[in-house]
C-alpha positions in Angstrom: -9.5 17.0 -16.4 -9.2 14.9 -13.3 -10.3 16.9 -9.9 -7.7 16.6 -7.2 -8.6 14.2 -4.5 -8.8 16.6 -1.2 -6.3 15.8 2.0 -9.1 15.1 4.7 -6.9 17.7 7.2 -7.4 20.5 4.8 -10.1 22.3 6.2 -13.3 24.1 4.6 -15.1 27.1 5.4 -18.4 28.5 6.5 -17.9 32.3 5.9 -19.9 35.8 6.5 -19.5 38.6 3.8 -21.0 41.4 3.5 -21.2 45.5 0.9 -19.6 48.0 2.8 -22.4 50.5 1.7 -24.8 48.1 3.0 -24.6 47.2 6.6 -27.8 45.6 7.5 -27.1 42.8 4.7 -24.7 40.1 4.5 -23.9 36.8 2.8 -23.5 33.3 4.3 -21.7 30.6 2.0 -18.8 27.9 1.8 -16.1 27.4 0.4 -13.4 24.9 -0.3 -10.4 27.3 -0.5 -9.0 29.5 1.7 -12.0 33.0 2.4 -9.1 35.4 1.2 -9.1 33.3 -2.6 -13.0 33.2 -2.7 -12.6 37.3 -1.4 -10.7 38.1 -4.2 -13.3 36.3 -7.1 -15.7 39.0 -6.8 -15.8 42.2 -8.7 -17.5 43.8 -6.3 -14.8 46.2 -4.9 -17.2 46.9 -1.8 -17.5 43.7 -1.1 -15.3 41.2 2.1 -15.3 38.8 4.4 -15.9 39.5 7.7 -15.5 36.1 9.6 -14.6 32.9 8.7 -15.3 29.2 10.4 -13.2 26.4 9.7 -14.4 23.1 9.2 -12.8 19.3 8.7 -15.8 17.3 6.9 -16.7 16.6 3.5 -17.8 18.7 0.9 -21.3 16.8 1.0 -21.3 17.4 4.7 -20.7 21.2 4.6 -23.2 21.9 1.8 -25.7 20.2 4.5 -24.0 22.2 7.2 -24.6 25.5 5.0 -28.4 24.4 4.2 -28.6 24.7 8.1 -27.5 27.5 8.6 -29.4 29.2 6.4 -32.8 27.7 7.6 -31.6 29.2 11.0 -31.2 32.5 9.3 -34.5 32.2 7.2 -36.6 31.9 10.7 -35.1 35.0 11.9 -34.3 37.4 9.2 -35.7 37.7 6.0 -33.7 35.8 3.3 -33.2 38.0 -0.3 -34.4 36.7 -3.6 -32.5 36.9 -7.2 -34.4 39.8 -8.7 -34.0 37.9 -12.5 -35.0 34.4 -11.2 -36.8 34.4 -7.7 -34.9 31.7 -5.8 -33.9 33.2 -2.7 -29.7 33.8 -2.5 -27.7 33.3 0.0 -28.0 37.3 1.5 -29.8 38.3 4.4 -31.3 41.2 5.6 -29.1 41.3 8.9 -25.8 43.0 10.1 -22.9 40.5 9.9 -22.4 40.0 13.4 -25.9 38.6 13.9 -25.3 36.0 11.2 -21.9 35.5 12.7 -23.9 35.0 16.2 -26.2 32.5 14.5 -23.2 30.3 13.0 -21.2 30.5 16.4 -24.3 28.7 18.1 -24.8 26.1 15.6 -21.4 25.2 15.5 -21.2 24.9 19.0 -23.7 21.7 18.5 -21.1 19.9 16.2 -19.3 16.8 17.5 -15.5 18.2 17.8 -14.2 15.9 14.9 -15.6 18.5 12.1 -14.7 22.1 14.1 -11.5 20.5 15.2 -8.2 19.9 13.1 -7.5 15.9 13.4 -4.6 14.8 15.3 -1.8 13.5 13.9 -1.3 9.6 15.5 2.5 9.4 17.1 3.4 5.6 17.0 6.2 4.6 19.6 8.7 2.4 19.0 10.4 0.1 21.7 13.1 -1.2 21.2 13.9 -4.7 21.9 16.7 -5.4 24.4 19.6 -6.9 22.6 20.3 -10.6 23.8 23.6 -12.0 24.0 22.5 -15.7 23.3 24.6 -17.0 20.9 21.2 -19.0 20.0 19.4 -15.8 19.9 18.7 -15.7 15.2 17.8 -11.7 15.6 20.7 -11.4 17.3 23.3 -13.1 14.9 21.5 -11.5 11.8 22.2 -8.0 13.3 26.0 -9.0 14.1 26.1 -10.2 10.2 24.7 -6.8 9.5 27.5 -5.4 10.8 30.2 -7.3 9.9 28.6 -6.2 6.1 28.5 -2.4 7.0 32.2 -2.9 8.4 33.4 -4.8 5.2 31.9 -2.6 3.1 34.2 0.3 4.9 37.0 -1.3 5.1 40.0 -0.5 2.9 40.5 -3.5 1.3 37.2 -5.7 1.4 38.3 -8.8 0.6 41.0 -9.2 3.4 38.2 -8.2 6.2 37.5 -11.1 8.4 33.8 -11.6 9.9 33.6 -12.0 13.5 32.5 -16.0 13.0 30.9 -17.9 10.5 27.0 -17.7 10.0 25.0 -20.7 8.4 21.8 -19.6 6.7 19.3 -23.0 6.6 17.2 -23.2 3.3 14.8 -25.7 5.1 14.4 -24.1 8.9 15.1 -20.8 7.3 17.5 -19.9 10.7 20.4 -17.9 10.7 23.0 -20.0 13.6 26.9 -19.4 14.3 29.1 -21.8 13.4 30.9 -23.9 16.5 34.1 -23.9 14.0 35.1 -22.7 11.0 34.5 -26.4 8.8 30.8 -26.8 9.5 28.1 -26.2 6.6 25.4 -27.4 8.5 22.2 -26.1 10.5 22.8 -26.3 14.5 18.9 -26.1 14.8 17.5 -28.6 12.7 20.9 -30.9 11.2 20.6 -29.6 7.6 23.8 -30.3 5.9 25.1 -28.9 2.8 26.9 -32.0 1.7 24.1 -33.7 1.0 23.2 -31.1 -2.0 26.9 -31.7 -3.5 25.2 -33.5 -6.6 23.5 -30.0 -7.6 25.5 -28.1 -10.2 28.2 -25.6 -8.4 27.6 -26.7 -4.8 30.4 -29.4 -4.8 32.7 -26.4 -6.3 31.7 -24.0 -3.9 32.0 -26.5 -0.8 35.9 -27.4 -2.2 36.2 -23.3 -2.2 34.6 -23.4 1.5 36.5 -26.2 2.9 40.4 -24.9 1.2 39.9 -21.0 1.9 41.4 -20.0 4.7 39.8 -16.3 5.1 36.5 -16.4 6.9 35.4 -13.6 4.6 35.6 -16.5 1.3 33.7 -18.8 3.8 31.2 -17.0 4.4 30.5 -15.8 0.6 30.6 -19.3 -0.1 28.2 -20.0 2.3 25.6 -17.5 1.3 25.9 -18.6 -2.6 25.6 -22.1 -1.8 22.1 -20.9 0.1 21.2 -19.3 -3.0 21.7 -22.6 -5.6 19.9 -25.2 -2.9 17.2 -22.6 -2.5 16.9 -22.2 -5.8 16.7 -26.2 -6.6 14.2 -26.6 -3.7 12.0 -24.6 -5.3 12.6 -26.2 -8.6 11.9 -29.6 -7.1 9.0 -28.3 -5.4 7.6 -26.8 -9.1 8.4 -30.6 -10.8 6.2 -32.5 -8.1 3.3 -30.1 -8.3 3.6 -30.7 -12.1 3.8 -34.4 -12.1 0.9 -34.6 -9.4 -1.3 -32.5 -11.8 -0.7 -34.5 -15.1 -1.0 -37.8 -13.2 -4.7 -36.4 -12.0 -5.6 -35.3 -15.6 -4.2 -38.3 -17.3 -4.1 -41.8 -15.2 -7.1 -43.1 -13.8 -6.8 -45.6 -10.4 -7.5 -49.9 -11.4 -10.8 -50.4 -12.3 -11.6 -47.6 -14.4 -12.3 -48.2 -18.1 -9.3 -47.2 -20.1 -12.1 -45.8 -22.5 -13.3 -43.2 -20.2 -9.3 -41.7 -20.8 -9.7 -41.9 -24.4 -13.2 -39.7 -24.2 -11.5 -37.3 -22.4 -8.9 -37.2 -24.6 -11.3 -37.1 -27.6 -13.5 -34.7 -25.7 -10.7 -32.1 -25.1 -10.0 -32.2 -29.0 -13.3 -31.5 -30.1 -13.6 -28.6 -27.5 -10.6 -26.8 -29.1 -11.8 -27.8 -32.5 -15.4 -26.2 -31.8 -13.6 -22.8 -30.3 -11.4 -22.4 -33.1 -14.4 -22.8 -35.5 -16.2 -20.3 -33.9 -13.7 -18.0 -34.0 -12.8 -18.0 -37.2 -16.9 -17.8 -38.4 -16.4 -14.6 -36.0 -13.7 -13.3 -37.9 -15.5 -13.7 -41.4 -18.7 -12.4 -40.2 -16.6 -9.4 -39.0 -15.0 -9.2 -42.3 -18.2 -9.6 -44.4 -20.4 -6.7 -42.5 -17.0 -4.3 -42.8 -17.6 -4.9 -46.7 
């Protein structure tokens, strides 16, 4: 069964029992849990905890903590044995409030960071003053935003208007406002849609954006016409990285022997030849020794 991992702000415990019908001994140990759920283990029904010190470090730091404590104790009080084994325990022949007096001072020479709970970090966030640049892309992205949120509440969804049209550029990756309601192209860097009207859909979609009327079918033209050049840049990109690396593996710049491709070629044969060979002697050895 897996232990559960312990939250570094729970805090552990240097504590000071003691037997009611001995006062002038007392026990000094740790504990992980709360005193009152390491109380109430015992089955000694005169035995409690009189104080308690809370502590945030780690359970290898407070054992070393406790070892301490009670070599502090041992040089001024006599520590008690086991009777069955002779290791000494962790009782003392002292009243509880002495051991509670030792503790206090030793604590006192711990950096605050293990005596005191660890504050919790508050991270401010300023806001950025809106701009009113038409230019401004965080600006027009948050006014798309809206017109969304506005759309989506709207009664009938398909008749709601945006405020302007918005162009979204697959190569600059820029969000810019339309001058009028017939562009498809970037004001930032000149990318224009109508050059990507042999792709399959775009010319379809740019007939839809060019006859609609109602901003709202311009602009859902727009963004799915984003979607299919984006999509076929990547593509494009994909194909060129493919050809690049089969024309590295396979052709070979002028003055190369046309032999040296043929013992590669021969080469890569005989390599996946020899592995499935080996394999296969693998397999029957497997299947001979299971016999």
């Amino acid at each position: 069964m897996q232990k559960k991992r312990r939250s570094p702000n729970t805090p552990v415990y240097i504590y000071v029992g003691s037997d009611s019908r001995e006062d002038s001994q007392c026990k000094v140990g740790m504990t992980t849990r709360s005193p009152r759920a390491r109380e109430s283990e015992t089955t000694n029904p005169y035995y409690g905890i009189e104080d308690s010190y809370a502590l945030y470090v780690s359970r290898h730091r407070l054992s070393k903590i406790e070892s301490d404590i009670h070599l502090l104790l041992e040089g001024r009080y006599k520590r008690i044995k086991h009777r069955s084994t002779g290791a000494f325990s962790e009782w003392f022949r002292c009243s509880s409030s002495s051991a509670s007096s030792v503790i206090e001072e030793y604590l006192a020479t711990l950096p605050k960071r293990e005596i005191e709970p660890p504050q919790k970090k508050v991270i401010e966030y300023k806001s950025r003053p809106i701009s009113h640049n038409n230019d401004d892309s965080l600006d027009i992205i948050s006014t798309v935003i809206r017109d969304c949120v506005l759309r989506e509440k709207c009664n009938s969804p398909t008749q709601y208007d945006y405020d302007a049209l918005y162009f979204r550029c697959p190569e600059c990756k820029s969000v810019t406002k339309q001058n009028t309601s017939d562009e498809a192209c970037c004001n930032k860097c000149r990318f224009d849609l109508h050059d990507y009207e042999h792709i399959d859909s775009v010319s379809s979609l740019l007939n839809i954006f060019n006859e609609s009327k109602s901003r709202n079918e311009k602009q859902a033209a727009l963004f799915d016409i984003y979607n299919l050049v984006f999509k076929y840049k990547v593509r494009m990109i994909n194909d060129d990285f493919e050809q690049k690396k089969t024309h590295r593996k396979y052709n070979y710049p002028e003055g190369v022997d046309q032999k040296s491709s043929k013992l590669d070629k021969l080469r890569d044969v005989l390599s996946k030849t020899l592995v499935a060979y080996i394999t296969i002697a693998i397999i029957i050895m497997i299947y001979v020794q299971s016999k």
